[in-house]
N, C-alpha and C positions, 0 to 999 in steps of 0.2 A: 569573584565568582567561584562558588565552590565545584569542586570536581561530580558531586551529586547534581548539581546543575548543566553539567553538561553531558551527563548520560542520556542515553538513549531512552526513548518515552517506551513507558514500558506496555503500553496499548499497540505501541507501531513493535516493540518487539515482541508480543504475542506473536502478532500478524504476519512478521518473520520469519521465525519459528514455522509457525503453520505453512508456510508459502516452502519453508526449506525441508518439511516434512514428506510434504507433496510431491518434493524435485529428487526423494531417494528413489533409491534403486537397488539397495540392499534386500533382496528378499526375505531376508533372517531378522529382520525390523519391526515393530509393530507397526510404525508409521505407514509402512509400505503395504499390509496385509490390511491396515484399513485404508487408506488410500483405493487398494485393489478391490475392496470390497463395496467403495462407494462407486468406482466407474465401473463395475458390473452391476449394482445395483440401475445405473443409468442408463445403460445402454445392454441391457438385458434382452437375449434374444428371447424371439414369443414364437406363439405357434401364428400369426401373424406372419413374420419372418420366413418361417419354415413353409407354411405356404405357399409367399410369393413367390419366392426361391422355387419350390417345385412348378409352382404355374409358367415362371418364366422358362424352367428348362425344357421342361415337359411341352411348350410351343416352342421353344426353339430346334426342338429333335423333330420337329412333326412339320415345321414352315421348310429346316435347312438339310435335312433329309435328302443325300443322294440328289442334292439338288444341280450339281454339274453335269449330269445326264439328264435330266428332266426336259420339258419341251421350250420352246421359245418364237414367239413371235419375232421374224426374221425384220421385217418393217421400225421395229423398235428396238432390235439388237442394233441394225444398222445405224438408228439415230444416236443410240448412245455413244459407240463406236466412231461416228462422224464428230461428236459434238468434243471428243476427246482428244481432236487431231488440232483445233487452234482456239486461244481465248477465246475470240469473235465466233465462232460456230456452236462453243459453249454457250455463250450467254445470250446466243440467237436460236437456236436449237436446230441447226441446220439438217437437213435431209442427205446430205450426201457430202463427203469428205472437203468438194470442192465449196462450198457455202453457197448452191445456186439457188436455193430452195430449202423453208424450214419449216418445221412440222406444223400441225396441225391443231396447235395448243399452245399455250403458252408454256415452253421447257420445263417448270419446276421439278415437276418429278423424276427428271432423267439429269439433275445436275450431280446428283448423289453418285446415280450410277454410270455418270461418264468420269469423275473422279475416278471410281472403283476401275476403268477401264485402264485410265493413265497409269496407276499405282501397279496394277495386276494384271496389267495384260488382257486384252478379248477373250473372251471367254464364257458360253453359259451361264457360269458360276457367279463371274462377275458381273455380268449386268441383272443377277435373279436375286443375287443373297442381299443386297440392298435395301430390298421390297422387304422380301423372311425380319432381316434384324430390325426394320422400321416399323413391322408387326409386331413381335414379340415387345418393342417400345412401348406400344400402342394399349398390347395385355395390361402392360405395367402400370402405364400411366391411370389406364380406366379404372384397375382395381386401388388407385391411391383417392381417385376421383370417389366413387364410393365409400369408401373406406371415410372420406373425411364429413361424409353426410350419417354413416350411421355405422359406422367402426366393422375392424374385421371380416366378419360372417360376411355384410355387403360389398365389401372390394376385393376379397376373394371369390362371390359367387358372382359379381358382375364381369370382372377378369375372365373368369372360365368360361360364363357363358357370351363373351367377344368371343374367345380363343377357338373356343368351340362348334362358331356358326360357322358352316360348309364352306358357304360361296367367301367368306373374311380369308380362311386357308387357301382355298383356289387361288387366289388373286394374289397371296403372298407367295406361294411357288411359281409366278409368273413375271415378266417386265413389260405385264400394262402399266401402264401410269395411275394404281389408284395408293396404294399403299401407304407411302407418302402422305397424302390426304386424307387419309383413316388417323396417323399419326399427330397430323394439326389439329384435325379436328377435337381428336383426345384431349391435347394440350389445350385448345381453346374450353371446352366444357371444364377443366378443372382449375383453369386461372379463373371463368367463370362464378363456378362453385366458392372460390377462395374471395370473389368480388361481393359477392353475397352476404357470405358466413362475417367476412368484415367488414363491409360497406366501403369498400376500397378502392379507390378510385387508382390507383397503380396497377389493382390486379384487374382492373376493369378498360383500363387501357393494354394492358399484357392480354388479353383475351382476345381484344381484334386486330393487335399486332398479327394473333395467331391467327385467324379469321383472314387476312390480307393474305399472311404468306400459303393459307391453305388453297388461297383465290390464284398466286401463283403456279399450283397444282392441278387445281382441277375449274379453275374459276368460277362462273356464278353461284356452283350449286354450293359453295363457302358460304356465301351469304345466308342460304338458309339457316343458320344459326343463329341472323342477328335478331329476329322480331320473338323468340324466344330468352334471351337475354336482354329484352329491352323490356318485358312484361317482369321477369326477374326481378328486374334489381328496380325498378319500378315499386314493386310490391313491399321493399325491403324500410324497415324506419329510418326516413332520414329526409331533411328538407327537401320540398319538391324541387324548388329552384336548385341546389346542391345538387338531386339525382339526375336534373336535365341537361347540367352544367359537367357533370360526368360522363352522360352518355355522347351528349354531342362532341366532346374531347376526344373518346372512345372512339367515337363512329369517323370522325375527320382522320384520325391517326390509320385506323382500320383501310378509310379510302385511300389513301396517301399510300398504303403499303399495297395495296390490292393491287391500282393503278401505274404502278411506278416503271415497272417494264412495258406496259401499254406507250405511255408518253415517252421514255427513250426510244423505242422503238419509230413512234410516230414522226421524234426529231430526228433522226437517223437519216439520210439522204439515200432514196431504194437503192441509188447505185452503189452505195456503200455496204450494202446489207442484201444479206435473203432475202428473197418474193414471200413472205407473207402466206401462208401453205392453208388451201381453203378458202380464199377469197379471191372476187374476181378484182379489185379494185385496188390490191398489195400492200391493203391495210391493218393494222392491227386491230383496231376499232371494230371491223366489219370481222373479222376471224371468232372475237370475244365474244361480240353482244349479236353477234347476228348468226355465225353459222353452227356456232358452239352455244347459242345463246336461244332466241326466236327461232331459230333454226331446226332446234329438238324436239319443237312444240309441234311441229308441221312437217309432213309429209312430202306437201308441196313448196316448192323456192316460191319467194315472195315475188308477188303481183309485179314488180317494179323492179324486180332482178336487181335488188340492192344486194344480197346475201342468199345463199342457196343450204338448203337443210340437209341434216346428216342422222336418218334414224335410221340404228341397225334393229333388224328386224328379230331379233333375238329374246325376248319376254311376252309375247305375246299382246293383244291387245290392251290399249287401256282401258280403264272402268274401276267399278267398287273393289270387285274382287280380285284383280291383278295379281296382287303378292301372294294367292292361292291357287295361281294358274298350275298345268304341267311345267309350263319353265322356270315358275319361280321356288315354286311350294318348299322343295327340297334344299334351297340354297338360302332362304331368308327367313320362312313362315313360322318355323319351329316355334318361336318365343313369342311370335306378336299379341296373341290373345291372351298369353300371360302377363305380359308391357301393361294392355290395356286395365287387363283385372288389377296389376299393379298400383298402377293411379286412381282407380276407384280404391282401392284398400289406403291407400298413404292419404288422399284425403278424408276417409272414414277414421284412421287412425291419428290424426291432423298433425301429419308432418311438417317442416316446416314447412308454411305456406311459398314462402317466394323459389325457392327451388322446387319444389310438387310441381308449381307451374310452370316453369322454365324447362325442366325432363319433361314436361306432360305436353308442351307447345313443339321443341323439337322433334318429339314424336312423329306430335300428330304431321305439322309441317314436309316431314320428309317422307310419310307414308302418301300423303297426300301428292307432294311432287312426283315419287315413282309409281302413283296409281295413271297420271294423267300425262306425263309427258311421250309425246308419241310412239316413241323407238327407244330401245337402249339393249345395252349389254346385261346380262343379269348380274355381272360384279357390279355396277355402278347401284345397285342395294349396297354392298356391305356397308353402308354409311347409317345406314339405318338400324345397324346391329349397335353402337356403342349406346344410344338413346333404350334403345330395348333392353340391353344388358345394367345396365344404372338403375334404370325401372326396377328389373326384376331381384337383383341383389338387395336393394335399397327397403323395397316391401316386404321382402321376407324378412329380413336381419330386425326391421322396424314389430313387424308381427311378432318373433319370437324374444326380442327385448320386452314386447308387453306382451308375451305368454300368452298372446291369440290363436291357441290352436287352430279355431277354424279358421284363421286367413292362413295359416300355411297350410292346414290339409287342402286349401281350395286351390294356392299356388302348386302343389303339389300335384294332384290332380289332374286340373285343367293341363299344366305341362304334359302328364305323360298321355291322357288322354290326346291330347295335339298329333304328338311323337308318333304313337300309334296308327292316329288314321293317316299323319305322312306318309310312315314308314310301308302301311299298307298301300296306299295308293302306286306304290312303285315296288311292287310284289314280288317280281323277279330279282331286285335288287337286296344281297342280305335279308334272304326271305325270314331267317332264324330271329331275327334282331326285335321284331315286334312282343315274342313272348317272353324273354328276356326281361324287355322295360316291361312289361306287365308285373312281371313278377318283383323287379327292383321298385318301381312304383309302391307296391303292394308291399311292401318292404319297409319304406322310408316312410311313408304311412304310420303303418305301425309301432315305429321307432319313437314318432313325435305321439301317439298317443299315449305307450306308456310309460316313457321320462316323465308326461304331465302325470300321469297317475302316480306316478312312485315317486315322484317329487326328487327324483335326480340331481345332485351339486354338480357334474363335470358333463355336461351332455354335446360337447367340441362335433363331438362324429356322428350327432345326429341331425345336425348341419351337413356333414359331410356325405351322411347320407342320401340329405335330399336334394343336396345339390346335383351329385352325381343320377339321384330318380332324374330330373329334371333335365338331366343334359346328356342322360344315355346315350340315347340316337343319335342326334347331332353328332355328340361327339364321335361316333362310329365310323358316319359322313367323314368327316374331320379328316381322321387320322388314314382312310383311307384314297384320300388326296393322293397321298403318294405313290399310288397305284395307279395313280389316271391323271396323267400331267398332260394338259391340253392347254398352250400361253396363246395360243389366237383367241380364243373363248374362254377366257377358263370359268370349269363350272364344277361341282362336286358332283359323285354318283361315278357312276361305270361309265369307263374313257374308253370302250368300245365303240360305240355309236355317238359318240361326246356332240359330232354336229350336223347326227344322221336324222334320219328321219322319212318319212314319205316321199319321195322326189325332192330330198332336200341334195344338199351337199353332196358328193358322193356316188349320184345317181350318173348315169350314161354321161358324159364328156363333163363330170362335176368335179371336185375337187379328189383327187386320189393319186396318190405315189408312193413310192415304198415307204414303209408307216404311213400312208394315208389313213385316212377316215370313211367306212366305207358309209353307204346311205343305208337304208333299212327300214320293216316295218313298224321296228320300234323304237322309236327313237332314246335316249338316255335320259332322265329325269331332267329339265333344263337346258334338253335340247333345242336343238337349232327346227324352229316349223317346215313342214313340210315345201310352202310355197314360200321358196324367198322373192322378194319382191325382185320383177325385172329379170329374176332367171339368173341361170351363170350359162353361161351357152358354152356349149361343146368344145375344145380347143383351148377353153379359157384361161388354165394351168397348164404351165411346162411341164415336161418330166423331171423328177426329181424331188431332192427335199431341200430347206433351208440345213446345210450343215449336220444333215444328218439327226434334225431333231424336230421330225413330224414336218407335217406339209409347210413350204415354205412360205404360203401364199404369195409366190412368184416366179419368174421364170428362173430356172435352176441351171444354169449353163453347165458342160461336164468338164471337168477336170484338162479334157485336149481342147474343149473351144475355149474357155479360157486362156489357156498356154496360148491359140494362133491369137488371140486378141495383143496378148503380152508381148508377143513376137511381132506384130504386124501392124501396133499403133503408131511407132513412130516416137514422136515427139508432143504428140499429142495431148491435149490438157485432161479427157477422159476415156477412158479407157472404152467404153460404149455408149451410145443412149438405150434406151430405153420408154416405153410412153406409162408411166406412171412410177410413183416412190416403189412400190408394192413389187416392182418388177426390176423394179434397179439393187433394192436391200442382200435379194440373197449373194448377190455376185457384191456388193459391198464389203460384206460380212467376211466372204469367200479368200477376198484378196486386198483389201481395204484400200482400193482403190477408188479412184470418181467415178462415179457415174454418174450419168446425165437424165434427172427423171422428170421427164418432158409432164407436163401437166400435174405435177406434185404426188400425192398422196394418192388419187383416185384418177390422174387422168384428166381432173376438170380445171386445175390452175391455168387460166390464160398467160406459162411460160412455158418456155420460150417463144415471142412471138417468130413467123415465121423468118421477116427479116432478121431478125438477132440468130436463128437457127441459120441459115444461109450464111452468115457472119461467119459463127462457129467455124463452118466447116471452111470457109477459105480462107482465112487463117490459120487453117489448121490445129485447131485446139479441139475437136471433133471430127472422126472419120468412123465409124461403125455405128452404126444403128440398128439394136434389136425389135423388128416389128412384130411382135405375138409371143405366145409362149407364156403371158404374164397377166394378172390380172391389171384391168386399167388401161392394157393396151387397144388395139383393132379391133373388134368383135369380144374383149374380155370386159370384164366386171365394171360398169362405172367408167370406161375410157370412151375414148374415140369409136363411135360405132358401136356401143355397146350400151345398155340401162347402167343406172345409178348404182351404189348398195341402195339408197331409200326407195328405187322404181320412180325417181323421176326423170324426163328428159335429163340428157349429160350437159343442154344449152338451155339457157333461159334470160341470155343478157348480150349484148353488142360486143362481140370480141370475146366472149365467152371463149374456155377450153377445148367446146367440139370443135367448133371453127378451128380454131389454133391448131388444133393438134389432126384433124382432116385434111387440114391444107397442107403438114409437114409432112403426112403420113405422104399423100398425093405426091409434094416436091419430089421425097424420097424413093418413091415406084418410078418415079418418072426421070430422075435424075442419080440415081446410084444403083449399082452392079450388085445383084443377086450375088453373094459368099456363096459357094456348091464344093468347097474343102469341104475334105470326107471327116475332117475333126469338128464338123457342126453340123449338129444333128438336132437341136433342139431351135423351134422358133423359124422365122427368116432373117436370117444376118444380113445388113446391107450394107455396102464396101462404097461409100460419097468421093473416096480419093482414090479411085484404082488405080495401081500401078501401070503406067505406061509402057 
């Protein structure tokens, strides 16, 4: 064998070479300046990039904004706080440190930010900035979602206009439970989009992965997502039997993930676990699909007292025009009749068809469920904003790809015209703000007429133009979020009156304490009606605030009745009861202690039964009882002796909560010592073990 025979193949040592050219690092090399020049060619930033990068920061200053002084609902600072203190309280979403009792939902949304508690400590901050950075996710995610339907223009202008709807910012400077769920949802629409675009049955199961765990967050209303994704990819080329064999994988995987804390929960022995917060029967079952479920739909609790209903009386009525009421208009409506013009223009345009229809059925789906479902909060829209945002990115960018002037002057338009009569309808609020978008309107306009006339090669910023005509106002709304932090409601517009109103809130014995909320003749854009159902009756609120950040909704013990409790409990397993969650949170919060919150959330949990309360106290694992002072309790909101939030009876089933909690109240007058220490001043404290 000759030595030419055993050299190296001189194909593999090009390839060598090449591979060893790639691995310098001499920058004086040619190797290395072309090297450098092909991974910038590759990975070359755009104005794409520069974009998102600004979208992202630009809602991240605007969600995290001086957000450790901002407001906070004391009820779900308390939970997260509670869920932080062991595993099992974690993964059960308990109400109070001691695990007697767990919320009202299914925990998903507050496992994030009972982490953030363990890590960082209680805190404002940290039970808020969870939501903020789950938002600012959410920007990102939707403008990649667009972006993969019709490039740049549309997932920076659906981005912005998520970022920019009012009530989406509200709700991300707060620790309600929706944020989260904006988040999933995002991720579900764009594993969606990706199932589509490649008939994909991974990203088609990856979509109701996300759909389950958004069910985790905020349950049913998850599922509205799925009968728009099943018309989808339905529409898409591919064997029928193939797309039915995908969806039903899809949807079994979806159920399986949805259901999965449902069924631990149910195998779980009650005695092992929390009560079940919201039902009268200590089920998860009846929590999901009945009070959180059928529940929303209805006013009244059902005929058969299986499940009792929970609408806050906060959006006004249902009907056609809901999402244009005074409560909503200013927090969701901005974009909707552009959404709409949207889908008439992309099928005029003939987008693709199976995604046209799948944003076009989400839509309509979720305008339709918060036209009709009885009560609700006005954050529980912002879900409605990411379908509306897709829409309207997705039309324009589609329009001005084929150099449709008239569909973007009509998006254009119709947007600022919208803006306008919102902006006007709440006249006192940023009265300046109307002529402004007229004139940017009128602006961007003109911008797109004469690029088309002069026939323009770089026209980036007349995009940018009409993006910003388009999202003026809102965005004003937006950014002045951070002037008006309100986490019991949260809503956009001036946090003056945030949940005033005619004999609303605020009114003679209504909800008011330093920083209260006072009532008034005018309420704030998305305020709280005048007539809340069943009244708050006089007395209802304690003095004080939840921690000094706006009203507590609940009784606010002071700094010296705490101490005598701290002093005076003993050995005790809670530091007080309490007759609702609502009433037990601030003083949770306070000292991160137990509390005992007799009838859960609202005072209507049939726990503790009485004998188990008489238990309590002779064993000594309970000795104080706070009777008033707190919504849920005696004569307050939704407890014992008092109406519902919804204005139904507090009873409507055998062993119901009034009972339960009438009868304890009764034991407790009749069998423990009036507290008259001059360091409790708030409420009536009741002493079950006086001292001898």
């Amino acid at each position: 064998m000759t030595l030419r025979n055993l050299s190296y193949p001189t194909h593999r040592l090009g390839k060598y070479r090449a591979s060893m050219a790639v691995m310098t690092t001499d920058p004086r090399s040619p190797e290395f300046a072309e090297t450098t020049s092909e991974t910038r060619r590759r990975f070359r930033w755009t104005g794409w990039h520069t974009g998102l990068t600004a979208l992202a920061a630009l809602s991240a200053l605007v969600y995290l904004w001086a957000l450790d002084v901002a407001s906070r609902s004391e009820y779900y600072a308390s939970i997260a706080y509670s869920m932080s203190m062991s595993w099992s309280n974690f993964f059960f979403g308990a109400l109070d440190p001691a695990g007697t009792g767990s919320l009202d939902k299914i925990p998903g949304s507050y496992w994030v930010p009972a982490l953030f508690v363990k890590m960082f400590g209680f805190s404002t901050w940290s039970i808020e900035a969870p939501n903020a950075i789950a938002t600012v996710a959410a920007v990102i995610v939707i403008a990649f979602a667009a972006n993969r339907i019709a490039g740049p223009t549309a997932g920076l202008l659906a981005g912005a206009a998520f970022a920019t709807t009012p009530i989406v910012a509200a709700v991300a400077r707060s620790n309600q439970p929706q944020s989260f769920f904006l988040l999933l949802l995002a991720l579900a629409l764009f594993s969606s989009i990706v199932a589509i675009q490649k008939k994909s049955l991974g990203h088609l199961v990856l979509a109701g992965v996300w759909i389950g765990l958004a069910f985790q967050t905020y349950m049913l209303e998850a599922w509205a997502a799925w009968p728009a994704l099943i018309v989808g990819y339905l529409l898409i080329e591919k064997k029928w039997l193939l797309k039915i064999r995908d969806l039903l994988i899809a949807g079994a995987t979806s159920l399986v993930v949805s259901l999965g804390w449902i069924l631990i929960v149910s195998l779980v022995p009650a005695s092992s676990r929390p009560y079940v917060g919201g039902t009268y029967s200590n089920s998860p079952w009846e929590m999901v699909f009945g009070y959180n479920g059928l529940g929303r739909f209805s006013a009244t609790t059902s005929s058969t007292g299986a499940y009792r209903s929970f609408t806050p009386p906060f959006s006004g009525d249902p009907g056609v025009v809901r999402l244009f009421n005074e409560q909503l208009a200013g927090q969701i409506a901005w974009l909707i009749p552009s959404a709409v013009l949207a889908v008439v223009l992309l099928f005029i345009l003939k987008a693709n068809k199976a995604i046209t229809w799948m944003l076009t059925l989400t839509f309509a789906t979720m305008a339709v469920m918060f036209s009709v479902v009885s009560g609700m909060h006005q954050f529980y829209t912002s879900a409605l904003a990411i379908p509306m945002a897709v829409l309207v990115g997705v039309a324009f960018a589609v329009a001005r790809k084929d150099k449709k002037t008239w569909a973007q002057l009509a998006l254009i338009g119709l947007s600022v015209t919208v803006s306008i009569a919102i902006a006007l309808s709440y006249s006192s609020y940023l009265p300046w703000l109307p002529w402004i978008q007229l004139a940017v309107g009128i602006g961007a306009a003109s911008a797109v007429l004469l690029t088309e006339e002069w026939s323009l090669s770089r026209t980036w910023w007349v995009s940018l133009v009409a993006g910003v005509s388009m999202l003026l106002t809102p965005a004003a709304w937006t950014i002045d979020t951070i002037n008006h932090s309100n986490a019991i409601n949260p809503v956009a517009g001036s946090g003056a009156n945030a949940m005033g109103g005619p004999g609303g809130m605020g009114g003679p014995g209504g909800m008011r304490g330093p920083g209260g909320m006072p009532g008034g003749a005018n309420g704030m854009p998305g305020g709280l009606p005048g007539n809340l159902p069943g009244g708050m009756p006089g007395g209802g609120i304690g003095a004080g605030t939840g921690a000094g950040n706006g009203p507590g909704m609940g009784a606010a013990l002071s700094t010296n009745a705490l101490a005598f409790l701290t002093e005076n409990r003993g050995s005790a397993k809670y530091l007080v009861a309490t007759y609702g969650a609502q009433s037990a949170a601030s003083i949770i919060t306070s000292t991160g202690e137990s509390v005992l919150p007799i009838g859960g959330f609202d005072g209507q949990d049939p726990y503790p039964s009485l004998d188990a309360f008489q238990a309590m106290v002779s064993s000594g694992e309970l000795r104080f009882v706070l009777a008033g002072g707190g919504t849920g309790g005696p004569g307050g909101m939704g407890g014992p002796g008092g109406p519902a939030m919804s204005g139904t009876p507090g009873a409507s089933a055998s062993g119901s909560a009034t009972s339960t909690g009438t009868s304890i109240q009764s034991w407790v007058s009749a069998n423990c010592a009036l507290v008259t220490d001059s360091r409790v001043t708030a409420g009536a404290l009741y002493d079950c073990a006086p001292a001898q």
